[in-house]
N, C-alpha and C positions, 0 to 999 in steps of 0.2 A: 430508608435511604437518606443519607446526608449529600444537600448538596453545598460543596466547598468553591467559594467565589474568591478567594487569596490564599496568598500561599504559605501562610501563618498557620491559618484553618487547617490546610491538607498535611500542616509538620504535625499538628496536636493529633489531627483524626487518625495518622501514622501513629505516633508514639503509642496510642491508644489500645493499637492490635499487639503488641508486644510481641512475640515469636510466632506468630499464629501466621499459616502461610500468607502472601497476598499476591494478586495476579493483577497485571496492569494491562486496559486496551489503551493505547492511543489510540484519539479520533480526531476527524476536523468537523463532525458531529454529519448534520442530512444522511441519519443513521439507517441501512437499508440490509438486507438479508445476511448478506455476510460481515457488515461489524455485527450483529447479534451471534452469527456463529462461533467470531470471536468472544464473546462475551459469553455464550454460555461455554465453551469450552473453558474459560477461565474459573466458571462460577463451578465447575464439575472438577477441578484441580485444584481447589484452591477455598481456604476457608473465609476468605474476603477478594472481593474483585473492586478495583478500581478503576474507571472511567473515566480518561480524559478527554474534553472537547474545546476546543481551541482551534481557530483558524488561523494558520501559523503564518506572517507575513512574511518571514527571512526564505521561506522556500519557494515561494511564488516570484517570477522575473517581471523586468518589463513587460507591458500590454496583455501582461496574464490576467485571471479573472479573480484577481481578490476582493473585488467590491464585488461581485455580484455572485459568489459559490455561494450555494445554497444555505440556509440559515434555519434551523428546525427546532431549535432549542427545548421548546416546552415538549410537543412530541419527542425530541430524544429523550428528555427528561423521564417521560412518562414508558416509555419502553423500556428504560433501564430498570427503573424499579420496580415493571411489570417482571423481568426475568431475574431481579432478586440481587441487582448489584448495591455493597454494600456505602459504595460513596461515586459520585461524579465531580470533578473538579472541570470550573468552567474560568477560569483566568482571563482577566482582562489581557490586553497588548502592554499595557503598563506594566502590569504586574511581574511577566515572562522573560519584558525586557525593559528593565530598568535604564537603562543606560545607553548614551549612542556610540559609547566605547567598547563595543564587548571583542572578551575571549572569543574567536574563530574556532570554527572547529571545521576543520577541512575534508574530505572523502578520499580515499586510497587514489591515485592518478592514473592505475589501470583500470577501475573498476569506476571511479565516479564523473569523466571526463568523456565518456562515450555513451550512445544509446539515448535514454532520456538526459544524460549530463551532459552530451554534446547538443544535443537543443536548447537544453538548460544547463548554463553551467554553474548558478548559482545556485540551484536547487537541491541538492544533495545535503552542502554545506549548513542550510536552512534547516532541514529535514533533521542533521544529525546534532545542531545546533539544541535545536529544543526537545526529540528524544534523549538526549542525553540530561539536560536539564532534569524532567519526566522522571529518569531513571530515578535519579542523586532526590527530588523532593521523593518521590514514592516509594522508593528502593523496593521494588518491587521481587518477590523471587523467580516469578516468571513473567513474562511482556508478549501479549501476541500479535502476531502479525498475520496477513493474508496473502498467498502466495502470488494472490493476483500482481502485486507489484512487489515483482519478484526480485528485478536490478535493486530496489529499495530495500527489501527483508534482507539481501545477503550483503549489503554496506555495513545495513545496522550491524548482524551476528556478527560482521569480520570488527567493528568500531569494540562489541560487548570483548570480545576474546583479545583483541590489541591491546587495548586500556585493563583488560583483567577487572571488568564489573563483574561483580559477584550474583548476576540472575542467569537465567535460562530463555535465549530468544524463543518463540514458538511460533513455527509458520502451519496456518491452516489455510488445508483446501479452499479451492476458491470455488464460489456459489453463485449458479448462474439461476436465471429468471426461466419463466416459463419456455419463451421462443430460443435461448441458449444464449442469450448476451450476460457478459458477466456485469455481476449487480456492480456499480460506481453512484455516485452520488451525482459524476456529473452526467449522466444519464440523460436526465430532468432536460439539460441542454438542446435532447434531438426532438425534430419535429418526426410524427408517425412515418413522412418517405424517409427521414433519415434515419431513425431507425428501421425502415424496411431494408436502406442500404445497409446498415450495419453490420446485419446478419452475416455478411460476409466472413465476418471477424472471427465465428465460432463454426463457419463451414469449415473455415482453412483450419483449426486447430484439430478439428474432427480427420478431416482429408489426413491431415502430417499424421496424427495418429494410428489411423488405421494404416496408413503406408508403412508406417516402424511396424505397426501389429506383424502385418503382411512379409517384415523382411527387408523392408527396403532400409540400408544404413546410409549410403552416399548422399551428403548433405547439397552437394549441388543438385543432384535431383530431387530433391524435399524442398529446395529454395525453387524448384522451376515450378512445383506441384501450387506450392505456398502461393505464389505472382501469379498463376492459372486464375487461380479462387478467387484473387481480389480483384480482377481484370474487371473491371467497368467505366468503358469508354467512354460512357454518358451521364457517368453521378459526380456529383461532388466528392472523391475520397482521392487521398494523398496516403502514400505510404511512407512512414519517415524511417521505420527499418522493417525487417523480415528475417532474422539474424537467428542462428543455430551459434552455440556456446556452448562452454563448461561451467561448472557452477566460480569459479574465479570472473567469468564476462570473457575470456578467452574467444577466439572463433575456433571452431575445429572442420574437420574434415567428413568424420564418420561418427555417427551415434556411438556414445557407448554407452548400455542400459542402465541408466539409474545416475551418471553422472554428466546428462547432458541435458540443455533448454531452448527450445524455442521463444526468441523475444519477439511480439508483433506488437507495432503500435501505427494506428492508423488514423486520418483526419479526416470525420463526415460532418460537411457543410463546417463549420465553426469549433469539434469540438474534436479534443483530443482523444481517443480510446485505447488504452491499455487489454492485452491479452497475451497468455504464454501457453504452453505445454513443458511438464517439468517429464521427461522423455529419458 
């Protein structure tokens, strides 16, 4: 496994593969169950897989946690080449972003300005800043993604198909830990009650589930079922949505099987927690 620290290294180690497929994760690395799922999904599609890790600072806002997001480097390092990835690129902030003039790259205004882009509304922008970069150095033919952040995977695929880049986005299931929280890196964050609270996160996804299993389509009562579940008058947790949509971020009314989502994102003690049902 080559690891590429500028982005000279990662045009030569490119050129190198010639036609040969290659698969790209973007990471911001505190690599945990599911970037490897990504990554071996890549390494099983794909006759080279690339690995990127970079803590991207254009997507993080005001008083967010980019000095202090997890930083694992040599363990990712050694994961990746445990399951056989053929390059990781680890790019300085210099390197990604030369310049304090740069090309913007903006997010659709129905899709990037609401949900985590009305919290954040530079975030998106950030995100699709330097995937894009990502794509153009690695040109990868496929790029995966984790459905867990799912407002994010369907920015990227509508940015791949707008712009007409020539790969294949790929969203993989999302992988949850033992007690049902999904893996995140920022995880690390909760203390044992806060992740005792947090659990709530993957009851509610379970509840809307079996509710749709059962029949139930009326998204007001799947929002009242949803707000039942996280109701805890006594913990630290914040709801900043609970939102039924179509895969555009639309809201809708009634389930329809296979093109509708449950978006949750909730705040235990300090930390933000992402969670969906793709329904």
């Amino acid at each position: 496994m080559q690891v590429l620290q500028n982005i000279e290294e990662l045009k030569t180690f490119r050129e190198s593969l010639g036609m040969q497929s290659v698969g790209l994760v973007p990471t911001m690395g505190a690599l945990h169950k599911g970037h490897l799922s990504l990554i071996s999904e890549s390494i099983h599609h794909n006759t080279h897989t690339i690995v990127s890790i970079f803590v991207n600072p254009t997507q993080f806002g005001q008083n967010e946690d980019l000095s202090t997001y997890p930083r694992t480097l040599d363990r990712d390092l050694a994961l990746c080449e445990s399951l056989g990835v053929s390059a990781v690129f680890v790019p300085s902030v210099e390197q990604m972003y030369p310049s304090d003039d740069e090309i913007a790259i903006l997010p659709p205004k129905m899709m990037g300005y609401v949900l985590e882009g009305f919290d954040r509304p530079t975030h998106f922008a950030g995100v699709l800043q330097v995937v894009l970069k990502l794509f153009m150095l690695a040109r990868p033919h496929k790029a995966y993604f984790g459905k867990k952040d799912a407002q994010q995977v369907l920015i990227v695929q509508k940015m791949a198909k707008d712009l007409h880049l020539p790969l294949e986005i790929v969203m993989c299931p999302i992988v949850r830990d033992d007690d049902g929280l999904a893996f995140s890196s920022r995880n690390v964050y909760l203390s044992p009650k806060e992740r005792e609270i947090a659990l709530c996160i993957p009851r509610t996804i379970t509840r809307i589930e079996s509710a749709i299993a059962q029949g139930v389509r009326e998204v007001r009562e799947l929002e009242n079922l949803a707000h039942q579940t996280l109701d805890f008058k006594s913990a630290p947790i914040h709801i900043f949505y609970a939102y039924f949509c179509d895969h555009s971020l639309a809201p809708i009314t009634h389930i329809r099987q296979g093109e509708s989502l449950f978006l949750l994102a909730v705040r235990v003690g300090k930390t933000r927690l992402l969670d969906n049902l793709w329904c």
